[in-house]
N, C-alpha and C positions, 0 to 999 in steps of 0.2 A: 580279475584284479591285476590290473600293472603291479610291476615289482620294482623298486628303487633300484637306479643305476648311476654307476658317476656319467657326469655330462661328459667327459671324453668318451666313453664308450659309444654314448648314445647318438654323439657326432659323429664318431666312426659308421653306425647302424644305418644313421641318415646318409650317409653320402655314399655308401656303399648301396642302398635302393636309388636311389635320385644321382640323373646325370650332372655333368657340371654346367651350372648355366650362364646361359651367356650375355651380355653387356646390354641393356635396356636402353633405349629413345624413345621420348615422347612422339605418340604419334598422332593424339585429338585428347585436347582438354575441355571439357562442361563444364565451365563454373562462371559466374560470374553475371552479366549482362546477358550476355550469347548462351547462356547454358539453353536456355531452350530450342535456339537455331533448327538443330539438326534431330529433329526428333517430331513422329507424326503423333498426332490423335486418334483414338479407335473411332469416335463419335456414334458409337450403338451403344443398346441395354447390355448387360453380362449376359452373352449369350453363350462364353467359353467356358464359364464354369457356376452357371445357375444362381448367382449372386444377386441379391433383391438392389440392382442399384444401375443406372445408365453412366456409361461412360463419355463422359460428354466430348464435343470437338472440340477445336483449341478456341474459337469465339466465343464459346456459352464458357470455357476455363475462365476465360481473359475476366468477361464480363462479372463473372461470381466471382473474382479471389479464389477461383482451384488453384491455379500454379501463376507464379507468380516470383519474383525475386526481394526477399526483406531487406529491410534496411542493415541489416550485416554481410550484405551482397549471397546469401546463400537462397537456391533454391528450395521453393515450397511447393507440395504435391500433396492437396487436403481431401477430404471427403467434405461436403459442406455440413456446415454443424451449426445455420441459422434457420432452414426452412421447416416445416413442421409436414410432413411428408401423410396425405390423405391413405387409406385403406386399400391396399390392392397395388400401391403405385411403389415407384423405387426412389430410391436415393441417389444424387447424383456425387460423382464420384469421377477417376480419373486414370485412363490406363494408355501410356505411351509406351512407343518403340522407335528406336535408332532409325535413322536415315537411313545406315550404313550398316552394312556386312564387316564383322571380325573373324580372322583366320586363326588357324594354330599358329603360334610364334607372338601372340600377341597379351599383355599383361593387363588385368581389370583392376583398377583402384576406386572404391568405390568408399566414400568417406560422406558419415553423416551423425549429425548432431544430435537426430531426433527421428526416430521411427515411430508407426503405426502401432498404435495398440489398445485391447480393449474387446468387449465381449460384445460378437459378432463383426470384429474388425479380423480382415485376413489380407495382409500385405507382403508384398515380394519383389524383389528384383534377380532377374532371373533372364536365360537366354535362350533364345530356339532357334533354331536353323528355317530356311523358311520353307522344306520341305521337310512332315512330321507324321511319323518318329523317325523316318529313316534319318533324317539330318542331328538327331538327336537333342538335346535338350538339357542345361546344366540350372540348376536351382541352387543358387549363391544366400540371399536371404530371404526366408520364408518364415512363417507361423502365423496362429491364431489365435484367437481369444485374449486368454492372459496365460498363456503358454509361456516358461520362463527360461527356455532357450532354443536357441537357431538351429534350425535342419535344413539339411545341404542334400540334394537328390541329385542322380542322371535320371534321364528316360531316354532309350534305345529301341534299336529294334533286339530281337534275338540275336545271343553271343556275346552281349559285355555286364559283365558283373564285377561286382566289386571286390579289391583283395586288400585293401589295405591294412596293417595289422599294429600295435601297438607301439612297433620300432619306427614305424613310417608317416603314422598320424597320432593327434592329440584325441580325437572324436572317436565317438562310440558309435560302431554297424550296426544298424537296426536290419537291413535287410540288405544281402548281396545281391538278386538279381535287379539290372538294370532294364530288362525287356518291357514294353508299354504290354507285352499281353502277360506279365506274370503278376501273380499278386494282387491282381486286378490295379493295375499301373500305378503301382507305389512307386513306382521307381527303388533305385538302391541307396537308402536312406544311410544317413550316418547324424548323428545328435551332436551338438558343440556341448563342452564340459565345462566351457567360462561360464558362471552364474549371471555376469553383465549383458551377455549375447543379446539380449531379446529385451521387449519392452520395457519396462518403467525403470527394470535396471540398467539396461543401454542407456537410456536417457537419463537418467541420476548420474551417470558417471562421465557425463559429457558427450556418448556415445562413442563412438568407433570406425575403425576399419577394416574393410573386408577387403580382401585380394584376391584373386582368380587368375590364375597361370592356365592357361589354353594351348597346350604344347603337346607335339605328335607322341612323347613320352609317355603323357600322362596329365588327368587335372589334378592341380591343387588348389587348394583352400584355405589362408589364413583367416584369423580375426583378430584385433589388437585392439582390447579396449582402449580409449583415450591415453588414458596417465601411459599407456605401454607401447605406443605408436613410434614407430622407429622415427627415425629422424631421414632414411629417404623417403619415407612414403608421407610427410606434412605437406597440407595442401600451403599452407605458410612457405614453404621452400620449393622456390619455382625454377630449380636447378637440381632436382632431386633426379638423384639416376638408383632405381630401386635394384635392391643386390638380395633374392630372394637365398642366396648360400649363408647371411645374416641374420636370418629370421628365424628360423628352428625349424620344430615339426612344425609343419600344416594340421588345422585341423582337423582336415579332409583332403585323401589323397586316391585318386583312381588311377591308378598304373594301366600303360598300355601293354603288358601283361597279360590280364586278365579280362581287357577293354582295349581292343585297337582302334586309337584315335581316328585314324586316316578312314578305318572301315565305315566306324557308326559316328562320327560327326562331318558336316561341312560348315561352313564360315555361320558365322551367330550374327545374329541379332539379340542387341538388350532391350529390355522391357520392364519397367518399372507400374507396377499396380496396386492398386486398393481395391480389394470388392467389400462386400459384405455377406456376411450367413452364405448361402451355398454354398457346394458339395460338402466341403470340410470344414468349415468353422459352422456352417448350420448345421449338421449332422446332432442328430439330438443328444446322443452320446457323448460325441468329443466338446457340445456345448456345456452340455452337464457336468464337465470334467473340471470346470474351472471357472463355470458362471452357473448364474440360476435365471430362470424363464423363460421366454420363448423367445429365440432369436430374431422375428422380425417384428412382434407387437413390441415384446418390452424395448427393443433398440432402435430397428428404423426405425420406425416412424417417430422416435425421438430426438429431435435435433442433440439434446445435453447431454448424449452418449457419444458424441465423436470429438470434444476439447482435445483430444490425444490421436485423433487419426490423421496426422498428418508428415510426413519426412521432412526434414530439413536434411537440406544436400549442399555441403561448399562445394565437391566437386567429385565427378569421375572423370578418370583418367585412366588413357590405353596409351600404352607404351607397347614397343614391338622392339623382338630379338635382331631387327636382322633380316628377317624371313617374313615376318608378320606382316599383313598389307590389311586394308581396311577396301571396302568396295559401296560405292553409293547405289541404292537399292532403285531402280527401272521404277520411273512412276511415282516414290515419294514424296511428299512435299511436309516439309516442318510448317507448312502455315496451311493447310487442308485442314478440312474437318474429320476425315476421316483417316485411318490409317494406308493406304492406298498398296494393293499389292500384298499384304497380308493382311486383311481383315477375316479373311474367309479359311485362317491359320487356328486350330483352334487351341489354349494352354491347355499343354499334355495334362495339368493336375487337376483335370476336371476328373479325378480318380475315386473311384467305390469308395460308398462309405465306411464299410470294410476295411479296406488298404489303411485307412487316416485314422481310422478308429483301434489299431493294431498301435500303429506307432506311439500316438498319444499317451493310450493309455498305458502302454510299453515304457514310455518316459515316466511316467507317474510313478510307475510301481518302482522305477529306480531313481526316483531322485534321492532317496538317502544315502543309497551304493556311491552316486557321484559324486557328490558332496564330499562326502568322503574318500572319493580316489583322488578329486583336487588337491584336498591339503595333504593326502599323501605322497603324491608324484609332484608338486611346486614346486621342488628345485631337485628333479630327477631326469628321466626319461623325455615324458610328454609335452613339458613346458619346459622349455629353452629359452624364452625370449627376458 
């Protein structure tokens, strides 16, 4: 259990782990008309993490309403949820990546109105290097089912584990090592302790923002539900220069300490996806955690189980320290069918069912503990904002 501290100490705490950082420029904005530009299509079945569902190219997207821009200018990325999907077959569905390589020095604003969620929906945006695990792998937003908050993962190779500790983040360690071969590749989990983090409560409350600092130091990881969104990170302010020494703890914090950045990451690629049921939301255990039936009779093949699987995005946004550079990926193309050059990349979370079956129900058994540690660090230690 955290202990109540005055927030000056606990500023002192922070800044005494964390360097001082340095002065932010936009370096590539997604939102609006162009959000889709720079970003390919997988155009295969989930073959990366055994999900009952094809990820379609960007023509079959276009043509079905998968992504697409609404009339509030914000990007849509759905599962379709009119077809009535035969026995044995999959549900189409939708999983893009960047054009573009991001390096360390480089800051992720990832702001959305509306996430994914629902029994047998498992959605993520998330980032891999395009050699894996060595180039390593950061998991920003993830979950499944009706799982009711966000987990934040690395995957590495062997040598980087997690340290971050009570003074330096908001989020609870589920597991320190980072290596794709420990654990059977959970990677190094940590839980977010906002109640709103994740589905139906993300989206009752407007949704949210997540940040992702990619820096040789160390990652970090905010979340800021709506009502709590600072004033540089509004996609509404298009002169925002983000000052993350303003923000509090992180979340989620992995020091290059205990994970040297330079060693186990190279430049990322984002990826944003929907599957369905496999590895970990179908797992019969972790399904049974929070739904009842069987994940691809009672849900595929039921179009009136996906109203809610879909993101609403007004925008991400990379900004770079300085140092940060962005690189256009050899052979991509934003209007291909297929994701070209990483297709044959596969998501590290295609992880035992084991590993996801630990964590889950690891959260369950403490959701009353956090609850409780919330309203008692509110205006202590862990939440600063």
């Amino acid at each position: 259990m955290h202990i109540r501290l005055r927030t000056t100490v606990a500023l002192t705490l922070l800044t005494a782990a964390n360097p001082a950082w340095a002065a932010y420029s936009l370096l590539r904005d997604y939102s609006g008309s162009t959000f889709f530009d720079r970003w390919s299509y997988y155009g295969h079945y989930d073959n990366l993490t055994n999900g009952d569902t094809i990820f379609v190219n960007q023509s079959l997207a276009d043509s079905l309403d998968l992504t697409y821009i609404n009339s509030a200018g914000n990007a849509i990325i759905k599962v379709d949820n009119t077809s009535t999907v035969p026995y044995n077959e999959k549900r189409n569905t939708v999983r893009i990546a960047s054009t573009d390589l991001y390096s360390t020095g480089t800051l992720w604003v990832f702001d959305a109105v509306h996430v994914p969620y629902g029994c047998s929906v498992w959605p993520a945006f998330w980032s891999q290097a395009q050699s894996w695990p060595s180039g390593g792998e950061i998991d920003v937003f993830e979950g499944v089912n009706l799982q009711t908050a966000n987990q934040y993962a690395l995957h590495t190779t062997n040598g980087c584990t997690a340290s971050g500790t009570s003074s330096t983040m908001s989020g609870t360690l589920s597991y320190s090592n980072c290596s794709s071969s420990a654990n059977s590749n959970s990677g190094c989990t940590i839980s977010e302790t906002k109640a709103d983090s994740y589905g139906s409560a993300f989206n009752a409350a407007g949704g949210g923002v997540f940040v992702t600092e990619f820096a040789t130091t160390g990652i970090s990881i905010w979340f800021f539900s709506r009502a709590n969104v600072p004033s540089d990170l509004l996609t509404s302010n298009s002169s925002a220069v983000p000052s993350p020494s303003n923000w509090g703890t992180p979340s989620a914090y992995y020091p290059s300490s205990s994970c040297d950045i330079a060693t186990h990451f190279a430049n990322q690629q984002l990826i944003l996806d929907i599957t369905l049921c496999g590895d970990w939301a179908g797992n019969a255990a972790v399904f049974n955690a929070t739904c009842s039936g069987v994940c691809y009779t009672d849900f595929v093949l039921n179009s009136s189980s996906y109203a809610n699987a879909h993101f609403e995005i007004p925008s991400i946004r990379i900004y770079t320290d300085g140092t940060g550079t962005s690189t256009s990926i050899s052979g991509s193309s934003s209007s291909s069918g297929t994701s070209s050059g990483t297709a044959a990349t596969s998501k590290s979370t295609t992880t035992s069912s084991a590993a996801k079956i630990v964590s889950v129900l690891g959260e369950a058994q403490k959701s009353a503990v956090l609850l409780a540690l919330v309203a008692v660090v509110g205006g202590g230690l862990v939440v600063l904002v």
